[in-house]
C-alpha positions in Angstrom: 0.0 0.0 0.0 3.3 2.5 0.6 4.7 2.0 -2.2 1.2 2.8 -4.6 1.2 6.0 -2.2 4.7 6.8 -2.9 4.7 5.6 -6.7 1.3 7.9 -7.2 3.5 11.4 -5.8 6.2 11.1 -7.8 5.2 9.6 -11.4 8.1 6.6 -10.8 7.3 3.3 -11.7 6.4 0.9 -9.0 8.8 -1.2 -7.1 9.7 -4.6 -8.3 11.0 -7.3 -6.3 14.5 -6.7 -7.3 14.4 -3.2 -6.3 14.0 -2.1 -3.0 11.4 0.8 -1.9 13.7 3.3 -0.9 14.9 3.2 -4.6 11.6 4.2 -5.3 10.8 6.9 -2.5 14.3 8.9 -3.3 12.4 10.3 -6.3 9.7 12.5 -4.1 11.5 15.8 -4.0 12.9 17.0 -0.5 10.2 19.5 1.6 10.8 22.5 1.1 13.6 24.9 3.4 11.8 28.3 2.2 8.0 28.6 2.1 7.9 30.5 -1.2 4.5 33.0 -1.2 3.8 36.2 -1.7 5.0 37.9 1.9 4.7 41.9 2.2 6.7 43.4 5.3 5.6 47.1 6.4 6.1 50.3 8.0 3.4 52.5 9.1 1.5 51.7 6.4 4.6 51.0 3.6 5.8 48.7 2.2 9.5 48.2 2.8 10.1 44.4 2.0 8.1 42.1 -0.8 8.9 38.5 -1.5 7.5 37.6 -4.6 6.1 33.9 -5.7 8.8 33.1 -7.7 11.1 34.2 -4.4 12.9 37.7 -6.4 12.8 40.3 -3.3 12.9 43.7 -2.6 13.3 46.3 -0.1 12.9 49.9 0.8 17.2 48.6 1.9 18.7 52.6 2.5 15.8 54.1 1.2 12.9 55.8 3.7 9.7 53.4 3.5 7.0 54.8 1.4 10.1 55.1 -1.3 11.3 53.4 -4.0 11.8 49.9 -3.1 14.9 47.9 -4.8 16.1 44.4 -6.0 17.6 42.1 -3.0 18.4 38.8 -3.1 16.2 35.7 -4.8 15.1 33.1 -1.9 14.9 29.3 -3.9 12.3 26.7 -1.9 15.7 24.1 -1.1 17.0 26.6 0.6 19.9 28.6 -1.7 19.6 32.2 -1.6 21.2 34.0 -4.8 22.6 37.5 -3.4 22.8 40.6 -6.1 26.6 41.1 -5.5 27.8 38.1 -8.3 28.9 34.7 -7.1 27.7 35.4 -3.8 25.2 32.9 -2.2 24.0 31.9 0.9 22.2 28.5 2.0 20.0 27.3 4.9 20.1 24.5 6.0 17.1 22.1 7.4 18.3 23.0 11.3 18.1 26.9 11.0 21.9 27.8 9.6 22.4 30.5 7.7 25.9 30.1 5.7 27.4 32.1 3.1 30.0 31.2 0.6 32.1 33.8 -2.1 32.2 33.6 -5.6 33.6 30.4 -7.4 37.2 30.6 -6.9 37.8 33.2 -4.6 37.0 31.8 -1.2 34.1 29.7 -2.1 34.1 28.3 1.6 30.8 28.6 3.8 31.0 30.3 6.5 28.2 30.4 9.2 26.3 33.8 9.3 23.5 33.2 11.7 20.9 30.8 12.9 16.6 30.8 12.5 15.3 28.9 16.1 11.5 29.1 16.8 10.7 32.7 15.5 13.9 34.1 16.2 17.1 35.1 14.3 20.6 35.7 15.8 23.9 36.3 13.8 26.6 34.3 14.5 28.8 35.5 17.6 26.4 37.4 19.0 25.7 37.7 22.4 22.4 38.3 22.3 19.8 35.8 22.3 17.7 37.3 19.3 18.5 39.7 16.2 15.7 39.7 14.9 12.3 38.1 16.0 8.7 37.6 15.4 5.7 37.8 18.0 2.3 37.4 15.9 2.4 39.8 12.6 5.4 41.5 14.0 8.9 41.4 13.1 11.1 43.1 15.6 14.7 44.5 14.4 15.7 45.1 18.0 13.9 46.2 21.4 11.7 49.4 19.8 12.0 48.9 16.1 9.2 46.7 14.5 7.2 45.9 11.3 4.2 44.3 10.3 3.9 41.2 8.0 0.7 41.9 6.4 -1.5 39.0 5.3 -2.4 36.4 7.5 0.7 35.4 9.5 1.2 31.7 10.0 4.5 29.8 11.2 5.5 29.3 7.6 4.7 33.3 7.4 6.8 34.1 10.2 10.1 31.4 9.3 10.0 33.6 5.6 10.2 36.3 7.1 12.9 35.7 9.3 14.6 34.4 6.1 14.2 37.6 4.1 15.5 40.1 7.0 19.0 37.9 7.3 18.8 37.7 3.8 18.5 41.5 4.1 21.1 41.8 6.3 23.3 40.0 4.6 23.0 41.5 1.4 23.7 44.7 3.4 27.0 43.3 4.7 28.1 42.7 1.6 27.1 46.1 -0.1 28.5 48.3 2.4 31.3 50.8 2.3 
């Protein structure tokens, strides 16, 4: 009965007695890392961070909010998130780390950037317990500075969101001066 379940999901033939079930189930893709929908982040009333469907982003970054809002990284469902800067990607991984790794050549080795627990995010090394965090439809940048993820917030609202504001940051990071 498994293996009709399991052949029916992923369009692979059925098992035969030669080949073992796990053969089978390896086809059925991997659940997703990134809950990729629509996600709009806000300030008083504007917008200052969009994720799009097809996980492109945006953000109000050095701009005020109510401004012109600009291309930031491109979140991808397993995880992989393609930074604007070239070469430069980030992945995170099924337990909540956040690494980054250079282009191709240069120093292409990951180094740990932060970690997503529960509904928080903290960079790596610091001493604080939280970065950034989410209570309901707020994400907090710190004790007095918060947004509002319009839309109706669930858990796999809230973990996207975290994602997009270390994306954020670390698209920041790299930009800067």
């Amino acid at each position: 009965m498994m293996v009709f379940v399991i052949t029916a999901c992923s369009n692979a033939p059925p098992a035969t007695a030669s080949q073992p079930v796990a053969a089978v189930s390896a086809t059925v893709p991997a659940a997703a890392v990134i809950d990729l929908r629509p996600v709009t982040i806000s300030f008083q009333g504007h917008t200052i961070a969009r994720l799009f469907a097809d996980g492109r982003t945006e953000s109000a970054g050095p701009n005020a909010p109510g401004t012109d809002l600009v291309s930031g990284p491109t979140l991808h469902a397993d995880g992989t998130i393609v930074l604007t800067k070239a070469g430069v990607t980030a992945r995170l991984d099924k337990t909540g780390n956040l690494y980054v790794a250079g282009p191709a050549g240069a120093n292409a080795r990951e180094q740990l950037f932060g970690r997503i627990s529960d509904d928080q995010f903290a960079f790596s090394g610091s001493d604080r317990p939280w970065n950034v965090r989410v209570r309901g439809n707020l994400i907090e940048f710190g004790e007095h500075n918060s947004s509002q993820i319009d839309g109706d917030v669930t858990p796999a609202t809230r973990h996207t969101a975290l994602v997009m504001a270390a994306a954020f940051y670390l698209e920041g990071a790299l930009t800067a001066p």
